[in-house]
C-alpha positions as CSV (number, residue, x, y, z in Angstrom):
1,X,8.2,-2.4,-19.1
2,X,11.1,-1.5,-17.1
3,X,13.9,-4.1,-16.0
4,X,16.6,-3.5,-14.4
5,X,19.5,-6.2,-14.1
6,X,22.2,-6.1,-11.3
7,X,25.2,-7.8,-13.0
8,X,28.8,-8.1,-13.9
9,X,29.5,-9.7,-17.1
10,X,32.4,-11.7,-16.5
11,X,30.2,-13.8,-13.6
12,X,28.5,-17.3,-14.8
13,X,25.3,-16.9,-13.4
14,X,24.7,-12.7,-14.9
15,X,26.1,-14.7,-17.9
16,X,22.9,-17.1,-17.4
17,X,20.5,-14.3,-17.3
18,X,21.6,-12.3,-20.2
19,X,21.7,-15.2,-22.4
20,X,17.9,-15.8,-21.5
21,X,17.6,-11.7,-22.1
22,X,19.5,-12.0,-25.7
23,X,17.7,-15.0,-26.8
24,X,14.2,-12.6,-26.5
25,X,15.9,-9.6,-27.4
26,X,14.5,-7.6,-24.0
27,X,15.3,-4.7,-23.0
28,X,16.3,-3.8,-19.8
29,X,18.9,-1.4,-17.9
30,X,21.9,-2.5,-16.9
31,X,23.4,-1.5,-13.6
32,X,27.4,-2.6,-13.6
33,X,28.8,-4.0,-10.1
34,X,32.2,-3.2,-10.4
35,X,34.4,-1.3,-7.9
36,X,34.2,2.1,-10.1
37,X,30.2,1.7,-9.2
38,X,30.2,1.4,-5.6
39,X,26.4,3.0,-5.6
40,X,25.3,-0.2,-7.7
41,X,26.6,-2.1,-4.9
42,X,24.4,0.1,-3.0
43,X,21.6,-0.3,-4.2
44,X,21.9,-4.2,-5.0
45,X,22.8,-4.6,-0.7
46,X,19.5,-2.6,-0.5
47,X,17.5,-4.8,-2.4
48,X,19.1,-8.5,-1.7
49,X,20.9,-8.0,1.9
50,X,22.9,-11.7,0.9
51,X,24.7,-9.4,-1.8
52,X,24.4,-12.3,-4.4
53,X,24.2,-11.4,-8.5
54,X,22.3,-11.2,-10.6
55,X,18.9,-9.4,-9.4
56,X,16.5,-8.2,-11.4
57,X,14.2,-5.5,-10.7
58,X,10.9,-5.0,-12.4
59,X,8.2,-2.3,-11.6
60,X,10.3,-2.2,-7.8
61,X,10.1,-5.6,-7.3
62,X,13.8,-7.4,-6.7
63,X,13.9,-11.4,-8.3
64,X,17.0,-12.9,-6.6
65,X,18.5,-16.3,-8.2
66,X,19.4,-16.8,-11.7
67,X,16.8,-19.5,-12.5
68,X,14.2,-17.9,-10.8
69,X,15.1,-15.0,-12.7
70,X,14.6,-16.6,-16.1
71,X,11.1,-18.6,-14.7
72,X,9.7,-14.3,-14.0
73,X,10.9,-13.3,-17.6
74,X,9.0,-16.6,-19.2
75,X,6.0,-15.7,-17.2
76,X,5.8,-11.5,-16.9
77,X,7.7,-10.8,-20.2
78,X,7.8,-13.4,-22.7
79,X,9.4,-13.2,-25.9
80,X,9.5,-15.7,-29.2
81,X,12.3,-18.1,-27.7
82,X,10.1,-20.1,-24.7
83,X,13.4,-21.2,-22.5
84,X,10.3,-23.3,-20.4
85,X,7.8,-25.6,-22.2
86,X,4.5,-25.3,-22.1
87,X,4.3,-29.4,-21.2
88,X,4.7,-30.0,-17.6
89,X,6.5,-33.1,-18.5
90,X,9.1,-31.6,-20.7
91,X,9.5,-28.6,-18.1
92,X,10.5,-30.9,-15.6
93,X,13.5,-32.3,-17.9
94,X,14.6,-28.7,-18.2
95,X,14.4,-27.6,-14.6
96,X,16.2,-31.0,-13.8
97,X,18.7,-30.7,-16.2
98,X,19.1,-26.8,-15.0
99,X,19.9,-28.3,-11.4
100,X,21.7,-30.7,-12.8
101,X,24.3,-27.9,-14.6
102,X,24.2,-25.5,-11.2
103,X,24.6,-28.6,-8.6
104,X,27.5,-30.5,-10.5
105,X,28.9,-28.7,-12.8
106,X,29.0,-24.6,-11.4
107,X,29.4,-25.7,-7.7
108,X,32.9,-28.0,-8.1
109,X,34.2,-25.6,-10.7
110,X,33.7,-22.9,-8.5
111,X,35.0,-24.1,-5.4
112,X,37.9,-24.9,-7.5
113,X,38.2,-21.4,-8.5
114,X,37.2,-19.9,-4.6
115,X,40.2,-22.0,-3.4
116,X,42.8,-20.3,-6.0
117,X,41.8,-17.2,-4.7
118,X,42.7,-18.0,-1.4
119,X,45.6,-17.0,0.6
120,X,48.3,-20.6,0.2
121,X,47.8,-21.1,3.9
122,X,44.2,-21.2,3.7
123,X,43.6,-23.4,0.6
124,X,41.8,-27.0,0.9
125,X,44.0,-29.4,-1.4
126,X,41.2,-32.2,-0.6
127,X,38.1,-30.5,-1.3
128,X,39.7,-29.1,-4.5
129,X,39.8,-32.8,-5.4
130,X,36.8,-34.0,-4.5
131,X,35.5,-31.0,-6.4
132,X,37.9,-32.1,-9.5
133,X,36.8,-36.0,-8.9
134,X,32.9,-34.7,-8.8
135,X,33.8,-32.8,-12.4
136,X,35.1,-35.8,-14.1
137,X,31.7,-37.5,-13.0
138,X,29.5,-34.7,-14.0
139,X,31.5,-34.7,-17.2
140,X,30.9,-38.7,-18.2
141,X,26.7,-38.8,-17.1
142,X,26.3,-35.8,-19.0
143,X,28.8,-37.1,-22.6
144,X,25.7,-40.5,-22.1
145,X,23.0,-37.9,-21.9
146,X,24.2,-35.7,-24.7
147,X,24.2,-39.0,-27.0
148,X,21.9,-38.0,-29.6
149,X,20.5,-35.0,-28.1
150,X,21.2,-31.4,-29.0
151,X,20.5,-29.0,-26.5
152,X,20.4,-30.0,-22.5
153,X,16.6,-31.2,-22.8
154,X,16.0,-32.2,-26.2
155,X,15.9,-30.5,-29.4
156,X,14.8,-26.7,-28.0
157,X,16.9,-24.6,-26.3
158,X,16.1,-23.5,-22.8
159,X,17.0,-22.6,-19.2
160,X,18.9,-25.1,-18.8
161,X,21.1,-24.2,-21.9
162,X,21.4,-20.7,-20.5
163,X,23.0,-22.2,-17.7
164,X,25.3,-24.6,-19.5
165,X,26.5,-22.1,-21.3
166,X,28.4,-20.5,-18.7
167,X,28.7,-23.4,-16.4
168,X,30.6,-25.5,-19.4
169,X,32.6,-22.4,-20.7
170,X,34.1,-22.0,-17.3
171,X,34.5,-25.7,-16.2
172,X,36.7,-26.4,-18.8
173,X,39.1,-23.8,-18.2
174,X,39.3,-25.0,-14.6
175,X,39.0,-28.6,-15.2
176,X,39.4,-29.3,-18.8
177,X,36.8,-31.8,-20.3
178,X,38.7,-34.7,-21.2
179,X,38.7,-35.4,-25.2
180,X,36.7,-38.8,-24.6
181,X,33.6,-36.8,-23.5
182,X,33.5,-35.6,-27.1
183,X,29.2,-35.5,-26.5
184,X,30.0,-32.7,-23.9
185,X,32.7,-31.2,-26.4
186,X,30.5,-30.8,-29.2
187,X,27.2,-29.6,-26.9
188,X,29.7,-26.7,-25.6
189,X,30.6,-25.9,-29.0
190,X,27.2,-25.4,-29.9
191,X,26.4,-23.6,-26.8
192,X,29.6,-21.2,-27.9
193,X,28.1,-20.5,-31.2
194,X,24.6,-19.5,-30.3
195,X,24.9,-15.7,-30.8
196,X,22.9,-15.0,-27.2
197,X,25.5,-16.9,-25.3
198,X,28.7,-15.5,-27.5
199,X,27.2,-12.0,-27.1
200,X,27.5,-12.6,-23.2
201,X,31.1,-14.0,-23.7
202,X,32.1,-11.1,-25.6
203,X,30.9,-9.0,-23.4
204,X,33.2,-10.5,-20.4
205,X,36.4,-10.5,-23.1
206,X,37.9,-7.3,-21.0
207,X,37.6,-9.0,-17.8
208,X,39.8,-12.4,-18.4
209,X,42.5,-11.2,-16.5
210,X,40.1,-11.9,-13.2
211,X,40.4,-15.4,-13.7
212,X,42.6,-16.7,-11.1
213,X,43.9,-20.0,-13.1
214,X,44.5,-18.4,-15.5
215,X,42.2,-17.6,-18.7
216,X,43.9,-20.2,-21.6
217,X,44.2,-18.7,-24.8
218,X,40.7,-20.1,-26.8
219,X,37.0,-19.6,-27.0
């Protein structure tokens, strides 16, 4: 087997992948994107011309898109942790509530976060509020749907956890999850605590300072 993962740490969606990777404990080479690698970036413009991380490579050929990503581990290199059930019907709660976690919750935060990094003149006051207002929705649906559950889709955890992980870990320090949603509170404690997703948070520990809100001291 030979994988090789274009990533940076600190980024939600290489954080997505490598908590799929850590829950199987497989291997794979790890090609840093940072601007002290510029022949990473290379290669990775080579291989995905859109430039987006993370890509996997394995035996040559490149898998673009984070949950597409996980599908090709589940199917070419599966390990003990199945982050896709074997039931179609319980597969399609995880890939729904995997949408569910990139569409509502990574997409506001991050426009949120794409706006602070924009020059003052250039920033877009109402679509950082829509994208707040959107949050505080995503927030409440998913505090009913986390009512007696303990992962995203049930009981197991799976792609669509790897996602929350991330997705939750960020959103709060952009929008902050108000204590009433304590469903969502306690699911992203959990999701903190399960070593593959607090080995990728270590891992990004050096790179808080990127944060443009400001990284608040916790988690």
């Amino acid at each position: 087997m030979s994988l090789t993962l274009y990533a940076h740490p600190f980024s939600s969606y290489c954080q997505k992948v490598l908590t799929a990777l850590y829950e199987n404990d497989t291997p794979f080479e790890w090609r840093m994107l940072s601007p002290d690698n510029p022949q990473a970036a290379t290669e990775l413009a080579a291989l995905w011309p859109l430039k987006r991380f993370p890509v996997l490579v394995d035996e040559g050929k490149a898998v673009v898109e984070a949950s597409i990503i996980i599908e090709h581990l589940g199917l070419h290199h599966p390990g003990p942790v199945r982050l896709i059930p074997e039931d179609p019907r319980a597969a399609l709660e995880v890939r729904a509530m995997d949408r569910f976690f990139d569409n509502y919750i990574s997409t506001p935060q991050q426009k949120v976060v794409f706006n602070a990094l924009r020059a003052e003149g250039d920033r877009d006051r109402c679509g950082v509020a829509d994208a707040r207002a959107a949050l505080e929705v995503a927030y409440g649906w998913l505090d009913g749907m986390m009512a007696g559950r303990i992962w995203a889709a049930g009981d197991a955890f799976s792609l669509a956890d790897c996602g929350a992980a991330p997705f939750l870990f960020y959103a709060d320090w952009t929008h902050p999850i108000d204590p009433a949603f304590a469903n969502v509170h306690a699911y992203r404690r959990r999701l903190l605590a399960r070593p593959s997703f607090a080995r990728a948070v270590d891992e990004a520990r050096p790179y808080r300072t990127f944060f443009p809100l400001g990284a608040p001291d916790r988690d």
